[in-house]
C-alpha positions in Angstrom: -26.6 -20.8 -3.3 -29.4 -20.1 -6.1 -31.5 -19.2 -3.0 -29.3 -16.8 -1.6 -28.8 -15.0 -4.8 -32.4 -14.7 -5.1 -33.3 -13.1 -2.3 -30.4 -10.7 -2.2 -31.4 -9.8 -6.0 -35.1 -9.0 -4.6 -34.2 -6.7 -1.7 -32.0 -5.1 -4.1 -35.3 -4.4 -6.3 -34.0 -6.5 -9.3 -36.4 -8.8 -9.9 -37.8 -11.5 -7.8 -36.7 -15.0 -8.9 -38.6 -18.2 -7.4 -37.0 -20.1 -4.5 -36.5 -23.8 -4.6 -36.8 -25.2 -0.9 -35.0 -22.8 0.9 -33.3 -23.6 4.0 -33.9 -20.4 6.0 -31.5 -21.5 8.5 -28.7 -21.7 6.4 -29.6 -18.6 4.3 -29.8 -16.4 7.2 -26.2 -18.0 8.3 -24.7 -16.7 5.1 -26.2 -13.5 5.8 -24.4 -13.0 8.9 -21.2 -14.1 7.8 -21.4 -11.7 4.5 -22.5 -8.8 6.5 -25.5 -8.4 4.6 -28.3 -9.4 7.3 -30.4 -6.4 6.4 -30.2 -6.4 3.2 -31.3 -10.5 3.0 -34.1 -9.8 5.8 -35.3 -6.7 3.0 -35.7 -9.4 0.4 -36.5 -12.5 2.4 -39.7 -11.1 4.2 -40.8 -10.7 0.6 -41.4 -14.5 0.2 -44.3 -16.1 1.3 -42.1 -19.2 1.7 -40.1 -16.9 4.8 -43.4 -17.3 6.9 -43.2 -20.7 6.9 -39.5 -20.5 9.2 -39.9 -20.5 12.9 -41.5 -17.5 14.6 -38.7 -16.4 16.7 -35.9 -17.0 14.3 -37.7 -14.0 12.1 -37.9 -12.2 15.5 -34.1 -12.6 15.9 -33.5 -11.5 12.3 -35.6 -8.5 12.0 -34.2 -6.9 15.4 -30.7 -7.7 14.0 -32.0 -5.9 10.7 -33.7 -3.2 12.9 -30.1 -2.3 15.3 -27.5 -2.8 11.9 -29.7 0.0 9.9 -30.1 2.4 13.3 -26.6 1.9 14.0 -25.0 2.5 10.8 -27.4 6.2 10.3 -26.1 6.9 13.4 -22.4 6.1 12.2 -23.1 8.2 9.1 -24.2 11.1 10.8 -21.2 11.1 12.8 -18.6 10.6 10.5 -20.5 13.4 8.2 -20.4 15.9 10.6 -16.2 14.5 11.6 -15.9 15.2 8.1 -17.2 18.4 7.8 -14.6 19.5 10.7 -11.7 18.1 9.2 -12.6 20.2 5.9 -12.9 23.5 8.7 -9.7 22.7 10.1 -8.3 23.4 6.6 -7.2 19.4 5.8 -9.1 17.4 2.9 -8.4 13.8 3.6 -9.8 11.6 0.5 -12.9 9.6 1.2 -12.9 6.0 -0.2 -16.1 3.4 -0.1 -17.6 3.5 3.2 -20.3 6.7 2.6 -19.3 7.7 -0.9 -20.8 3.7 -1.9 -23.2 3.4 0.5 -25.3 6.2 -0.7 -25.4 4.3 -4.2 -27.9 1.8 -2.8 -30.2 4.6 -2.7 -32.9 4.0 0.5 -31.2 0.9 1.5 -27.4 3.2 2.3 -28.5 2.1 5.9 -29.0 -1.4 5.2 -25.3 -1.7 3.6 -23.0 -1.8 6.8 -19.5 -0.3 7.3 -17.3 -1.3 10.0 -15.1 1.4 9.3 -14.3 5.0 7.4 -11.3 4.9 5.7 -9.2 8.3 4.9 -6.7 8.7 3.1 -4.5 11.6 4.2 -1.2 12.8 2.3 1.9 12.1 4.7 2.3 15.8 5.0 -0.9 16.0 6.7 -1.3 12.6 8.3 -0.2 13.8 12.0 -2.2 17.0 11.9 -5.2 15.0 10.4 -4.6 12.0 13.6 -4.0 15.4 15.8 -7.6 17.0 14.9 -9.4 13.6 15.1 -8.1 13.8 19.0 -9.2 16.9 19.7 -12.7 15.8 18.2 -12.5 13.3 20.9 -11.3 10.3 19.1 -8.2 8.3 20.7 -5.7 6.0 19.0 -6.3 2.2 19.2 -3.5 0.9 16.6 -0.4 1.4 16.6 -0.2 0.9 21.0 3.3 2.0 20.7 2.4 6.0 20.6 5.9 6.8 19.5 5.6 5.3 16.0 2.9 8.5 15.3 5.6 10.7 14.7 6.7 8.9 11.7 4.0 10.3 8.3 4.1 6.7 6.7 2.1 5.0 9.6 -1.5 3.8 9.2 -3.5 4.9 12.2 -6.5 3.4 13.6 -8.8 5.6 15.9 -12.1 5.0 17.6 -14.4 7.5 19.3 -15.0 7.7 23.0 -18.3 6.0 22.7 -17.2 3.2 20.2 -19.3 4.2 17.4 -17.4 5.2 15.3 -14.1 3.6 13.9 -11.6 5.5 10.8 -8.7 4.2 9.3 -6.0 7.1 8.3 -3.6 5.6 5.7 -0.7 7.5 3.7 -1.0 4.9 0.9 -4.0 3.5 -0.6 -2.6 -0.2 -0.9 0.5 -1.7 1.7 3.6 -2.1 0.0 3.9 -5.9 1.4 3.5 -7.1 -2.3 4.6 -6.8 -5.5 0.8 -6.7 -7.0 -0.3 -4.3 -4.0 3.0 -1.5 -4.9 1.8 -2.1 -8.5 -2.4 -1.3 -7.2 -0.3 1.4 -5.1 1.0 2.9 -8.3 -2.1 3.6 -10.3 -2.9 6.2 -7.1 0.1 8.3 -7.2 -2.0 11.4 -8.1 -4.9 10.4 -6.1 -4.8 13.5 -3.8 -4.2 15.6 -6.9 -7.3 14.6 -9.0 -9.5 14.5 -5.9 -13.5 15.4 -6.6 -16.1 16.4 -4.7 -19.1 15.0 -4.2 -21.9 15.6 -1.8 -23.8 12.9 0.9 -26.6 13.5 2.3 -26.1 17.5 1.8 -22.4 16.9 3.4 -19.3 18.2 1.0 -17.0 15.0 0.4 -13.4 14.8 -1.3 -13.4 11.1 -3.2 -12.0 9.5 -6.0 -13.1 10.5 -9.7 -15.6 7.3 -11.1 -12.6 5.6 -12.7 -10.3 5.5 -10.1 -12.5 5.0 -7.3 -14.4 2.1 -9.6 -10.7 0.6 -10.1 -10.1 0.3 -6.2 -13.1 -0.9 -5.7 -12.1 -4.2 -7.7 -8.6 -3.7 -6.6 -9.9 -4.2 -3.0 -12.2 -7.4 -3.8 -8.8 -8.6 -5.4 -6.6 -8.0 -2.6 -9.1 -9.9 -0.3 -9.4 -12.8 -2.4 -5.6 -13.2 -2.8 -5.4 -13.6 0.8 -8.3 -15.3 2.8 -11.1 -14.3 0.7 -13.8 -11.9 -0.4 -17.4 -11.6 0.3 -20.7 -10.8 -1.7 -21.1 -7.1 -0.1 -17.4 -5.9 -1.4 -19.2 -7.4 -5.2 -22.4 -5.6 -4.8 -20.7 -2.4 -4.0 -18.8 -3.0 -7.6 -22.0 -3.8 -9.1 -23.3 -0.3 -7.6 -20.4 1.5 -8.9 -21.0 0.4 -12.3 -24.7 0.6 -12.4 -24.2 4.7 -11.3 -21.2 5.9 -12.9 -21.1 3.3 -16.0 -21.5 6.5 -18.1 -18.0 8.4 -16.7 -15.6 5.5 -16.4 -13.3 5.3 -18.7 -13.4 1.4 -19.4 -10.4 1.2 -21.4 -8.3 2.3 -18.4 -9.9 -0.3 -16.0 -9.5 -3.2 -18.8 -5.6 -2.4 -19.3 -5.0 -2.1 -14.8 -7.0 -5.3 -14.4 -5.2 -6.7 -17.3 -1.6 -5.9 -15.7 -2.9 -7.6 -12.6 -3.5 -10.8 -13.9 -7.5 -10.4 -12.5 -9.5 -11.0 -15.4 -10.9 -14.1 -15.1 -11.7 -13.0 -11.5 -13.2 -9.7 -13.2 -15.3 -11.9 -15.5 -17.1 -14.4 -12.8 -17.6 -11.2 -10.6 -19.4 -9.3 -13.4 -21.2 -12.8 -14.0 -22.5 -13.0 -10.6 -23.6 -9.7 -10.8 -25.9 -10.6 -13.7 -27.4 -13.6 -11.4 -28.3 -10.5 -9.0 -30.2 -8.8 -11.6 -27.5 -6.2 -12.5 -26.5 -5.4 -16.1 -22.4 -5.0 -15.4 -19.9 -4.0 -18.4 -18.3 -7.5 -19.6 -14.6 -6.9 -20.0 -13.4 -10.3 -19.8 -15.2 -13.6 -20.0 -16.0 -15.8 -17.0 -14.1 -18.9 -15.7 -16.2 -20.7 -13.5 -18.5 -17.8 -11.4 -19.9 -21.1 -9.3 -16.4 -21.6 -7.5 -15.8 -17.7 -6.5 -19.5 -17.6 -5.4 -18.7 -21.0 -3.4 -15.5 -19.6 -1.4 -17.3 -16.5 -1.1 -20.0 -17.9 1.1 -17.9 -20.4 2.7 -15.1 -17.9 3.7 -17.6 -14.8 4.7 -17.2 -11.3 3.9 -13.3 -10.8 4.2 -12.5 -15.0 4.2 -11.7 -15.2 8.0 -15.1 -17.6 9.3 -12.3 -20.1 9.9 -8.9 -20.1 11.4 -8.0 -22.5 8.6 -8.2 -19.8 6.3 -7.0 -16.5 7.9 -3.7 -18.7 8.8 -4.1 -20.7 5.3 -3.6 -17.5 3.9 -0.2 -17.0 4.9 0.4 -19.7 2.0 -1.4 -17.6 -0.8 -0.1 -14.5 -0.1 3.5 -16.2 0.0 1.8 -18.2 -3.6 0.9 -14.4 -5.3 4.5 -13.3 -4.0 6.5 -15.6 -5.7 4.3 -17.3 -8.1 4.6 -21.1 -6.6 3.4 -23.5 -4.6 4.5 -22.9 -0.8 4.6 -25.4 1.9 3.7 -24.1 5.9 7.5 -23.7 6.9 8.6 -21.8 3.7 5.6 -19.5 4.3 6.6 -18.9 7.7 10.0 -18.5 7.6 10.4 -16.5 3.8 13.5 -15.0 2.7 14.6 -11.8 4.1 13.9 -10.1 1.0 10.3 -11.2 1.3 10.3 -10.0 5.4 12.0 -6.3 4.5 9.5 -5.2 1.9 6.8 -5.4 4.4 9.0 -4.5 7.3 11.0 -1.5 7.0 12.8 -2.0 10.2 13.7 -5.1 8.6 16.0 -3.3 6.6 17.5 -1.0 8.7 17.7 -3.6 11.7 18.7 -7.2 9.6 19.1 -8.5 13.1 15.6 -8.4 14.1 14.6 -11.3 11.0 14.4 -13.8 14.2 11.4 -11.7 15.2 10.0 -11.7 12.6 10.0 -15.4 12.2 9.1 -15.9 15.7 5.9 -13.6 15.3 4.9 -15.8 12.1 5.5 -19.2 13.9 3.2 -17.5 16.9 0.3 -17.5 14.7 0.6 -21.4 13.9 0.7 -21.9 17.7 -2.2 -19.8 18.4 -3.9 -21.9 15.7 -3.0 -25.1 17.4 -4.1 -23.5 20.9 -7.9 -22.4 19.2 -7.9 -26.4 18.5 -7.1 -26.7 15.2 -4.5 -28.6 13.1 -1.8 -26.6 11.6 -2.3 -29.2 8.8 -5.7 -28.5 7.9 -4.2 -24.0 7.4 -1.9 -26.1 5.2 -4.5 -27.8 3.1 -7.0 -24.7 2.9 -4.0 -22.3 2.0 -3.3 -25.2 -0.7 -6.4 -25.3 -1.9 -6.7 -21.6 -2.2 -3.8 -21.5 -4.0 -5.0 -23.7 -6.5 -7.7 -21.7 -6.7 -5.6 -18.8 -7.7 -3.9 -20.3 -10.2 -7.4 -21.4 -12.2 -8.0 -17.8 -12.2 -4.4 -17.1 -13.9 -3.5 -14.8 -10.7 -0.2 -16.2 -9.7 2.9 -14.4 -11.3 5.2 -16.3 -13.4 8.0 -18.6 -10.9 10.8 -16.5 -9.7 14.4 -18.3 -10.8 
């Protein structure tokens, strides 16, 4: 792990700590899980000790590193110029991460890969905004069911006609599935109000001021580590944040929302990684244990899903953050209708479809089993997860 710090800290430009017997191999599988193969090639080819690995391995790595940083510049001159349009066409979705971060990692933006551009739209303009993407030639991939665009509140998902390109539109900046995401949700209820601009790459951008857009950065991170897990990149791009804008954040804010959340022991080993990577990050909180959230980090990949275990394990921690207990594989799939309706607003409208819902929960056990793995073992790593959550003090006090 000391390794894989190292080189990351070194393509960032942050020093260049010595490796101790590196196995390239495994380094350059954590890399590709994390999403951060150019980035480790940057630093890696900086170590004599990286000639030594076989020939056509580096090959591999390097054209990997070559087609990520060509692909995204290509993605963020697209998106740029989508932008640009959008702002013609008189709407002014909000930009979040994606370009506004990238372009804080100076001349490796490229390097720091985006699967996606998220927007966030107010409901009053969401269908106009989806609309306008169309006519820019950009179709709908989620929801299938066309007839749920006409309602404000859905999330839409659109890709371009040649695939490069993929936005999210969202009305809300967190999902109301949990009580800790409608409490994240609430810090944002003037986010389209106190919108600034910014500029990338000579494009005009609507974002998040530096405090609000620094507090969903760690709000993210958090939301992924609740569930299946969260990787290095979404830590770096905090460590970014801070290092830029430390100046106009108004720390007293962030310490009170991390605070309500219960996340400061997961704020303190994050901010303590980010010293091992050569960053000087405002301490708010004191660390727990940053070994164990750098250890699930690179065992679970950049969003937690390298396994089945843990993308179906984590239907036991979100159910564990929900409730604040324990929860075995049956009461995770089959909650109580309160916990189905507050994700599910059909739910509430239609009680009769809870079966459904059950079914569709139960379906993703089967699938599970079908991919060859033991619904037992999603039991154990949702288990251990959870006990993992409640070191860090994240679970809410027991419901009675």
């Amino acid at each position: 792990m000391d390794n894989f710090i190292a080189v990351l800290r070194t393509a960032l430009g942050n020093g260049k700590p010595p490796l101790s017997g590196p196995d390239w191999d495994l380094l350059a599988e954590w890399a590709r899980l994390q999403s951060l193969t150019a980035l480790f090639y940057t630093g890696a080819i900086q170590y004599q000790e990286f000639q030594q690995w076989d020939g056509g391995k580096r090959q591999k790595l390097q054209q990997e590193t070559i087609s990520q940083v060509v692909s995204q510049a290509a993605r963020t001159e697209l998106f740029l110029e989508v932008y640009k349009q959008l702002l013609e066409a008189g709407l002014r979705p909000v930009v979040l991460k994606g370009a506004v971060i990238r372009q804080l990692y100076g001349d490796l933006s490229d390097y720091r890969p985006s699967c996606d551009e998220d927007l966030y739209v107010r409901p009053e303009e969401a269908i106009r905004c989806r609309q306008e993407l169309e006519r820019l030639g950009f179709q709908v991939t989620i929801p299938q069911d066309r007839r749920k665009l006409d309602n404000p509140e859905q999330e839409v998902s659109m890709d371009s006609l040649d695939g490069l390109l993929h936005i999210e539109l969202h009305p809300h900046f967190f999902e109301h599935v949990r009580e800790d995401l409608r409490l994240s949700d609430g810090y944002y209820a003037q986010a389209f109000d106190q919108a600034v601009p910014t500029e990338v790459k000579g494009f005009p951008l609507w974002t998040l001021d530096e405090t609000h857009h620094y507090l969903y950065l760690f709000f993210h991170l958090a939301k992924h580590f609740k569930s299946a897990g969260v990787g290095l990149k979404q830590m770096l791009d905090l460590m970014a944040a801070d290092r830029a804008w430390r100046d106009k954040i108004d720390w007293s804010h962030i310490r009170r929302a991390v605070s309500e959340l219960r996340c400061g022991m997961l704020y303190g080993d994050v901010t303590a990684l980010g010293k091992q990577l050569g960053f000087s990050p405002k301490e708010l909180f004191p660390s727990l244990r940053p070994e164990l959230l750098l250890a699930d980090s690179l065992e679970g990949g950049v969003y937690g899903h390298s396994d089945p275990s843990r993308t179906y394990g984590s239907i036991i921690t979100a159910a564990a953050v929900d409730t604040g207990e324990k929860t075995s594989v049956l009461k995770a799939i089959f909650p109580s209708y309160d916990y189905m309706v507050r994700g599910w607003e059909a739910l509430r409208r239609n009680p009769w479809l809870l079966p459904v819902g059950y079914i569709k929960r139960f379906y993703r056990v089967l699938v599970l089993r079908k991919q060859g793995k033991d619904a037992l073992e999603a039991m154990k790593k949702g288990q251990e997860r959870t006990k993992l959550l409640q070191e860090y003090g994240i679970l809410p006090e027991k419901r009675r």
